[in-house]
C-alpha positions as CSV (number, residue, x, y, z in Angstrom):
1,X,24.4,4.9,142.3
2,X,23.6,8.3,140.7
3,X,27.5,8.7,140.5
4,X,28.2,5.8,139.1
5,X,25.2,6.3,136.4
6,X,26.7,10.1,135.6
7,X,29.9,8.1,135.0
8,X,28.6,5.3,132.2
9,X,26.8,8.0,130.8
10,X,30.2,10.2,129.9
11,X,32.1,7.2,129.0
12,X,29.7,6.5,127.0
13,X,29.6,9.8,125.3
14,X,33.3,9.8,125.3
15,X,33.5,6.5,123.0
16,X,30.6,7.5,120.1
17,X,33.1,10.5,119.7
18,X,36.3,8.9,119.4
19,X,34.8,5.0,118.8
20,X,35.7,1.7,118.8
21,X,40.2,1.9,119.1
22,X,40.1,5.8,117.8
23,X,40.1,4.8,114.1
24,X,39.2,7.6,112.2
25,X,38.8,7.3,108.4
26,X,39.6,9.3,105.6
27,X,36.8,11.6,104.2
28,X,38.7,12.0,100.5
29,X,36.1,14.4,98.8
30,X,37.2,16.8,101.5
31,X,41.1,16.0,102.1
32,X,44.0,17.0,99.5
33,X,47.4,16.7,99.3
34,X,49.2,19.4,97.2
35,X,52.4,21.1,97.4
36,X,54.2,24.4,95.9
37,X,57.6,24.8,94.7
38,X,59.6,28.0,93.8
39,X,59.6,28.4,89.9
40,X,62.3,30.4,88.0
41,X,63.0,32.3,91.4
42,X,60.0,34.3,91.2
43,X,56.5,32.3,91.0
44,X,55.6,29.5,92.3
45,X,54.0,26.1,90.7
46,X,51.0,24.3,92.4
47,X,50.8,20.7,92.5
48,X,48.4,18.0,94.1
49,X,48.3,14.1,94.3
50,X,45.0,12.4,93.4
51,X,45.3,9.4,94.8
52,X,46.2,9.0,99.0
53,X,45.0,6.6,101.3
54,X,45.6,7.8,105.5
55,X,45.4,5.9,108.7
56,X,44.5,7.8,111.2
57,X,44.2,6.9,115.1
58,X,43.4,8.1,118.6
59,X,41.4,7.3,121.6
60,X,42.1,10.6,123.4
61,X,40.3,14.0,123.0
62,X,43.1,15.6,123.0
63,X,44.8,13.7,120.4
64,X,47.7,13.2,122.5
65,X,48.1,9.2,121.3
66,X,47.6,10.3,117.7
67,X,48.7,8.1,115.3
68,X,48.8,8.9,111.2
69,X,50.0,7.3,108.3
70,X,50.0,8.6,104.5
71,X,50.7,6.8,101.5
72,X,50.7,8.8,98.1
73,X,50.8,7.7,94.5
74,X,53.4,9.4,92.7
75,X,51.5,8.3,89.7
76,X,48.5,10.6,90.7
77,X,50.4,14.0,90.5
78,X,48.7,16.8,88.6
79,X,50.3,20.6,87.8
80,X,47.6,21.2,85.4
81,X,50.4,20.2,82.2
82,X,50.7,17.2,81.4
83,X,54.4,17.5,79.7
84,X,55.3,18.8,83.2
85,X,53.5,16.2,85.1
86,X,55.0,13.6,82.5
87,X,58.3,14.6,83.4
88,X,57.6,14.7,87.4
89,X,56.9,10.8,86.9
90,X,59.6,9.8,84.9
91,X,63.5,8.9,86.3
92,X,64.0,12.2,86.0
93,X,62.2,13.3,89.4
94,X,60.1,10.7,91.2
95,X,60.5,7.4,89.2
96,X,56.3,6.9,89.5
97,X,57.3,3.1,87.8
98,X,59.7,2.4,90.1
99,X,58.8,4.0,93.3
100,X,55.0,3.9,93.1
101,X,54.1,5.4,96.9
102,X,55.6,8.2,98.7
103,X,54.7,7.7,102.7
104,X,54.7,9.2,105.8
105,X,54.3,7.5,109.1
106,X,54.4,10.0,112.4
107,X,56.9,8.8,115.6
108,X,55.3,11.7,117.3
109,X,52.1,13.9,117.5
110,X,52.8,17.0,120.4
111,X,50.3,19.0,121.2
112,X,52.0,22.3,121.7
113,X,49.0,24.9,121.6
114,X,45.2,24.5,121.9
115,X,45.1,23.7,118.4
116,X,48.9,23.5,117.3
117,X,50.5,20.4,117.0
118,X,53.7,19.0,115.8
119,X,53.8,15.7,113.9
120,X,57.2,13.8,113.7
121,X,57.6,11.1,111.4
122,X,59.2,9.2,108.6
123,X,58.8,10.6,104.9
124,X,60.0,7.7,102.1
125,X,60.2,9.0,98.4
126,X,62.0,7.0,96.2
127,X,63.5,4.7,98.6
128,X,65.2,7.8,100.9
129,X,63.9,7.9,104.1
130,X,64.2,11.0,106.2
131,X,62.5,12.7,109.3
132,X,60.1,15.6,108.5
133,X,57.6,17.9,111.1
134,X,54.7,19.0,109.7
135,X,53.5,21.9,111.8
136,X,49.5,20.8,111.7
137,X,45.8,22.6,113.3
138,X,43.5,21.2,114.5
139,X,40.3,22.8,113.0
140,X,37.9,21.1,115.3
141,X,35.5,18.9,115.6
142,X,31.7,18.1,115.0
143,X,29.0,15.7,115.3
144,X,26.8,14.7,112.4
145,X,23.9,12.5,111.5
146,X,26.5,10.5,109.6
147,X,29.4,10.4,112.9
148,X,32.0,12.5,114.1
149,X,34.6,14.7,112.1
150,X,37.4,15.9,112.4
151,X,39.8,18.5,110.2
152,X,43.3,18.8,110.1
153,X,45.6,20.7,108.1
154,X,49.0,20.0,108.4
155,X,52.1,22.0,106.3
156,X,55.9,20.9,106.4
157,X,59.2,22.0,103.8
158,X,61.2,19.2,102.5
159,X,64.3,19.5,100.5
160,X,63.9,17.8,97.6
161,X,67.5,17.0,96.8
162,X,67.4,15.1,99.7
163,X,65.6,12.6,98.1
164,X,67.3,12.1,95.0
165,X,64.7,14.4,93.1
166,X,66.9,16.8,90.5
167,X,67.8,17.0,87.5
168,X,70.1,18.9,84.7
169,X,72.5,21.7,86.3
170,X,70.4,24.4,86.0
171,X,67.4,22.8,88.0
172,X,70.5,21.3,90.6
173,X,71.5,25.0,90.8
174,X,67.8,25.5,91.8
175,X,67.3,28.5,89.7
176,X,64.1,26.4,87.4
177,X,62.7,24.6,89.9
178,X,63.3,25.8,93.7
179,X,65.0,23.4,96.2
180,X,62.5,23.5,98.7
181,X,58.8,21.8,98.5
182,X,56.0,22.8,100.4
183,X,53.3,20.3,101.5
184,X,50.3,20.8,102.6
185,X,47.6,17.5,103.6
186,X,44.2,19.0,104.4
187,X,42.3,16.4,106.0
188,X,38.7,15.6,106.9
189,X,38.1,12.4,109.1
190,X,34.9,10.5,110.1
191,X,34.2,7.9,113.1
């Protein structure tokens, strides 16, 4: 009997951290979603997105059945100009009237260190689909008066030709605007 008790006692434990079918939710004064992209070979230009919803999952502590889905409005993009960030909308780069969302949705989440993980999914941006890792942490987790959470941060490099985002010769050339894009999600969930 005193086994048995120890037992309900840890599973229930076990479900007021992960809860009712692992759905964690998104903590968005705490999360971002920005990038950086080579400028003029030598600096580098900051960028974030404003608006994001993510659907996060798992019912194991080690996050082994993780599940995560992203969905970005290109319309939300800020670079701190607003001529710039103009131009990032328009045809010229990611269509924001056309192709409203960029998303992500993970095939994959391996656990390849205590904290290291690699998440393997789908990243869409205007209408090109194409598989990208993001190598993400784990930063841990804690209880609260308010629930659980949890913090992730998460960085991948996507070619943005790839998707259909250039522009003039000297930007295809890559010498204005670098080829590569850095993302980086910073994430803080609550159960």
């Amino acid at each position: 009997m005193k086994k048995f008790f120890i037992t309900a006692v840890m599973l229930l434990g076990f479900s007021s951290l992960f809860g009712q079918g692992g759905q964690w939710n998104l903590d968005k004064s705490h999360s971002s979603i920005g990038f950086t992209v080579v400028h003029m070979v030598i600096s580098e230009v900051y960028g974030r997105f404003g608006d994001f919803t993510v659907a996060f999952t798992s019912s194991k502590a080690d996050f082994s059945d993780a599940s995560v889905e992203v969905v970005i409005k290109t319309n939300s993009i800020n670079t701190d100009n607003t001529s710039r960030d103009n131009d990032l909308k328009s045809d010229n780069f990611f269509s924001a009237e056309k192709h409203p969302e960029i998303r992500f949705k993970s095939d994959s989440f391996e656990k390849v260190d205590s904290n290291k993980y690699k998440i393997v999914g789908d990243l869409t941006m205007r209408d090109v689909t194409k598989k990208v890792t993001f190598n993400a942490e784990y930063r841990g987790s804690v209880k609260t008066q308010r629930g659980t959470v949890s913090a992730w941060k998460a960085i991948a490099a996507v070619n943005r030709f790839d998707y259909g985002l250039k522009w003039d010769r000297m930007i295809e050339a890559g010498f204005v605007v670098g080829e590569i894009v850095k993302i980086q999600i910073s994430l803080e969930l609550r159960q």
